[in-house]
N, C-alpha and C positions, 0 to 999 in steps of 0.2 A: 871358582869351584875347582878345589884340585883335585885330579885325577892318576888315580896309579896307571906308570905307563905301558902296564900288560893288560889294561881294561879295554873293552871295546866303547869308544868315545861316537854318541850320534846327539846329533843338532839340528834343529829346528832355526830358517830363517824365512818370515812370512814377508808377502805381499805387501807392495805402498799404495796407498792414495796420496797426491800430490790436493790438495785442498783450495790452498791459495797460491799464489807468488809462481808457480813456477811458470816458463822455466828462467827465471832470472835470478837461479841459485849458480847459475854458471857465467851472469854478467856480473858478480857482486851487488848480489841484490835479497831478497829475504823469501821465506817460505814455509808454510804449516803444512805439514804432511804426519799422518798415520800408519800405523800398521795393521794392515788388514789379517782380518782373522780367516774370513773364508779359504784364501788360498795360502800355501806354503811350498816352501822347498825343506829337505832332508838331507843330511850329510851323513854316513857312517865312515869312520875310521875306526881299520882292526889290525891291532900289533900284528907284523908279516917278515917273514926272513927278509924279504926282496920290496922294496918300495912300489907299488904299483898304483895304476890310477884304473879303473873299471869302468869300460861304456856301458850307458845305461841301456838296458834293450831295446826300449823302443827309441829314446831321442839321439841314439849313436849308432844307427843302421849301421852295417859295414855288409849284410848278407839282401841281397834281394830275389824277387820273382822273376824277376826276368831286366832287362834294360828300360822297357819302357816303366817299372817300376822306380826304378832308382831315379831316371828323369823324374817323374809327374814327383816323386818325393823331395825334391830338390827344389824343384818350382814352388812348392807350399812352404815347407821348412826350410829351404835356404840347405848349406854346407855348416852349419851349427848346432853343434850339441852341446854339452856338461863339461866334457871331457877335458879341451881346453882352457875352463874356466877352472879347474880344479888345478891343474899344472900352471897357470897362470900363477893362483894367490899362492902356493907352496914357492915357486920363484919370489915375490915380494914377499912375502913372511920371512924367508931365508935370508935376502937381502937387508931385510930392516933388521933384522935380530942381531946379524953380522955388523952392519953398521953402530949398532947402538952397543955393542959390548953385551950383548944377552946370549949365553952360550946357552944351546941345547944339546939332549941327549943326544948319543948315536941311535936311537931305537926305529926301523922301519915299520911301513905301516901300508894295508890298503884302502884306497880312499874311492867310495861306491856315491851314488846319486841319488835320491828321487824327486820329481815334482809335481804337484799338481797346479800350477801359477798357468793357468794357458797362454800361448806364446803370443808374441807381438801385441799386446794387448796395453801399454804402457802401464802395468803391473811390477815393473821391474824383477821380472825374473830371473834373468840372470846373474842381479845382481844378490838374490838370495840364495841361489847357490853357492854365492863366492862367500857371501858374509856367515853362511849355516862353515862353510868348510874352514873359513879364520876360526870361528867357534871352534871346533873340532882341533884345532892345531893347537890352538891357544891353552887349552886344557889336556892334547896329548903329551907337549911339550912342558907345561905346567908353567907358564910364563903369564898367566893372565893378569896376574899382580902389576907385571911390568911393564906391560903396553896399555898407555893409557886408552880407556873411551872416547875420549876425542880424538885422537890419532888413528881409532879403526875403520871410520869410513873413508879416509884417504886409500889406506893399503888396499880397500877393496875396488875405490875408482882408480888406482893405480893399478889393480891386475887388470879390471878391463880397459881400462888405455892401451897395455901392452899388448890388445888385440883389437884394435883401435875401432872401439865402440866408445860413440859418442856421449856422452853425458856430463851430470854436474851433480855434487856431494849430496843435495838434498834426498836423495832415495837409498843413500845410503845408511846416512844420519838415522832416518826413520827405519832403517831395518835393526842398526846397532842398539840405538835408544829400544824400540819398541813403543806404543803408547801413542799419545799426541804430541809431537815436538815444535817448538816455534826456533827458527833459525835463522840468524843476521851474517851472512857471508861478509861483512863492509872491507873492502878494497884493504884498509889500514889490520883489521882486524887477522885477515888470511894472512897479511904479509909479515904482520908482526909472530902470532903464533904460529903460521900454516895451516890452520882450520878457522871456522866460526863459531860464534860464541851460539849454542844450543840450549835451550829451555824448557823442560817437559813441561806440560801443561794438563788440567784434570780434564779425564774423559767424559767428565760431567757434561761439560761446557758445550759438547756436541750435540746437536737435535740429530734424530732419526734420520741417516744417510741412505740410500740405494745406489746400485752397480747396475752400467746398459754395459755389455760390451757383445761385440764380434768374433764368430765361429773364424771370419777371416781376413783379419782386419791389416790395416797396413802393417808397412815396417818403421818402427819407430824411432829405428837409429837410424834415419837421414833426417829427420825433419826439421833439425836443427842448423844442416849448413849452410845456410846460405844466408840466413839471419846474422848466422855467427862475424863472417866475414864481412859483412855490412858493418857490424858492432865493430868490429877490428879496424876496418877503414876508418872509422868515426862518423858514419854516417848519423846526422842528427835527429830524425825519425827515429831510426829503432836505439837508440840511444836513452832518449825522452819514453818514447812506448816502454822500454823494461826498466826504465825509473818508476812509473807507473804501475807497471805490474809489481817491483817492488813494493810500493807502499800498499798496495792492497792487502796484502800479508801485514802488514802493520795495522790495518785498518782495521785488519778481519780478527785481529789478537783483541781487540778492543771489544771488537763486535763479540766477538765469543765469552770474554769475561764477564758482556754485560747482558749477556741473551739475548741481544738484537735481532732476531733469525731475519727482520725484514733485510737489514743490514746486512746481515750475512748475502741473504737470498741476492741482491743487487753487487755485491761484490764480486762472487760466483761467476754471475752473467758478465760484468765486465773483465773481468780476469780471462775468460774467453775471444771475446770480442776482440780483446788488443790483441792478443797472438795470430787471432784471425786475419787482422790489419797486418801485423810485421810479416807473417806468413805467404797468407794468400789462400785461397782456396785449392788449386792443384797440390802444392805444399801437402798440406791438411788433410786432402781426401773427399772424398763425396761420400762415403760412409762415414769416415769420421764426424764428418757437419751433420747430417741424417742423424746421429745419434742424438747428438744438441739437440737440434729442432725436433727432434720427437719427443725430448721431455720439455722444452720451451713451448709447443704446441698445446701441453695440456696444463700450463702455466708454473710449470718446476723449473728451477734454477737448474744450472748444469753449466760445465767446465770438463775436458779433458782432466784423467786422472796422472796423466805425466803427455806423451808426445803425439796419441793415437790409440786407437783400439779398443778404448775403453773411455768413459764417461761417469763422474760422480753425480748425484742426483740432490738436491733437495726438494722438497714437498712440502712448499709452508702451508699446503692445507690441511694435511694430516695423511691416515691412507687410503680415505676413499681417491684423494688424487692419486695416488700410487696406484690402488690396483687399477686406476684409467689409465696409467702409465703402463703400466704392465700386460695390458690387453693389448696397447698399442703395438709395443714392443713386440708379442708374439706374432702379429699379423702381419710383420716386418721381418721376422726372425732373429729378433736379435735375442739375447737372453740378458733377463732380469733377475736381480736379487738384493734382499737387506744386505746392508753390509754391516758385521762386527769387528767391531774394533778389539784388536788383543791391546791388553795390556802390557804396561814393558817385563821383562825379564830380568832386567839386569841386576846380579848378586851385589852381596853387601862388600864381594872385593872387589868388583865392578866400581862401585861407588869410591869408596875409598882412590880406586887412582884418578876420578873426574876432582878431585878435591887435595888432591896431591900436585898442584901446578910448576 
């Protein structure tokens, strides 16, 4: 989509559910995730004398009520806003474009926020800030020709690496794709091209999904380390266990083309289960697990939607089980809701460079 580059350029990057496989998109292993409709992040970029990056008012405090404000805000939301996730991806954008021989204009610009993805909630948030603001670049700078779609969810786990949040491609994939994508990381695959070979798939193929998640749920960038460096060791448990959760993702691709929902439903549950093994329950959470076993309780599948915080649902009964699900939920507090699925996005010069190898 080109763009004149005196226009005010805003973007839209939505929400992941992580479906199957994860998270064994960061041990080379595979994964079906979506993009969710319900929640989103915002990007605007507006041609500006002076290069600037703009805190958002509410998730980039810098004024308080007093000191014991600033603490108690700290304690809930951490030292993390927008701010550096947007001067993150303009640092790799810059880099990669310098590296590859892609000159851009001199033209400056300010770059503003919004989101409504609730925090910690393994929704990937942050990571749709970063991927709405590559959109934004990608069309200020008028380069979108030239960097392929398989190459944009790197740039966007490379800005947050350089703020050394934990993660793995697949929630990026699904923000850049949009849609259903099925994704094979295989060891040979990353190393030969530097990404995985991605697969949209029709959103047909989905039954009726629901969302449990937490007003205050853990933080979902640790949940991963200590697994990690087990894997690293060679430890042969979690080796074997994210083989496993591997193939589930390959299972569940099956199960989905063929309407299996029982399939499905028992894949879900096991996809849980192992992480809960390689994890642990401290790991995890007690809310996190509480989430599970309140939709396991009234016989619905369920799986973390990425690390914590949030929970996918199926309902192979229909919704009368849901709204039992849904009553549960409130007398728990947690919050319930359908989840839609957006469809992909991506333009027909979008396409053009996934087909240009």
């Amino acid at each position: 989509m080109a763009t004149d580059k005196d226009a005010v350029v805003e973007r839209r990057a939505y929400a992941r559910v992580g479906l199957l496989g994860n998270p064994s998109d960061v041990y080379y292993g595979r994964a079906i995730s979506f993009s969710l409709a319900n929640f989103w992040a915002s990007v605007k970029l507006q041609p500006s004398d002076h290069l600037m990056i703009l805190p958002h008012p509410a998730h980039d405090l810098v004024q308080f009520d007093s000191l014991n404000h600033l603490v108690n805000r700290l304690q809930t939301d951490g030292y993390y806003g927008g701010v550096r996730l947007l001067m993150a991806i303009c640092k790799i954008f810059h880099n990669y474009c310098k590296e590859n021989n892609i000159s851009l204009h001199e033209g400056n610009f300010k770059l503003s926020y919004d989101t409504n993805i609730p925090r910690q909630t393994g929704l990937s948030g942050s990571s749709a800030i970063v991927c709405a603001a590559l959109s934004c670049l990608l069309d200020f700078y008028q380069v979108r020709h030239l960097i392929k779609v398989d190459v944009r969810p790197n740039l966007i786990l490379n800005a947050e690496k350089e703020l050394g949040i934990v993660a793995g491609l697949q929630d990026r994939v699904a923000q850049v794709y949009g849609g259903l994508v099925y994704m094979d990381f295989d060891m040979k695959l990353m190393d030969d091209l530097g990404h995985g070979n991605y697969t949209p798939m029709d959103l047909n193929l989905l039954p009726p999904l629901y969302l449990i998640y937490a007003e205050n749920p853990s933080d979902s960038g640790k949940v991963h380390s200590t697994v990690r460096q087990r894997w690293l060791n060679g430890d042969e448990f979690i080796i074997s266990s994210m083989k496993k959760v591997a193939d589930i993702a390959l299972e569940g691709r099956t199960a989905l083309i063929e309407k299996d929902h029982a399939k499905l439903a028992t894949l879900m549950n096991c996809n849980f289960d192992l992480r809960r093994e390689m994890f642990g329950d401290e790991a995890l959470g007690a809310m996190n697990i509480e989430m599970v076993e309140i939709a396991r309780r009234v016989g619905a599948a369920s799986k973390f939607t990425g690390s914590g915080g949030a929970v996918v649902v199926f309902c192979p009964e229909g919704s009368s089980q849901a709204s039992l699900l849904e009553d549960e939920c409130k007398k728990i507090g947690f919050a319930f809701q359908p989840l839609q699925i957006k469809p992909s996005m991506l333009t027909q010069e979008d396409l053009e460079t996934m087909s240009s190898k």
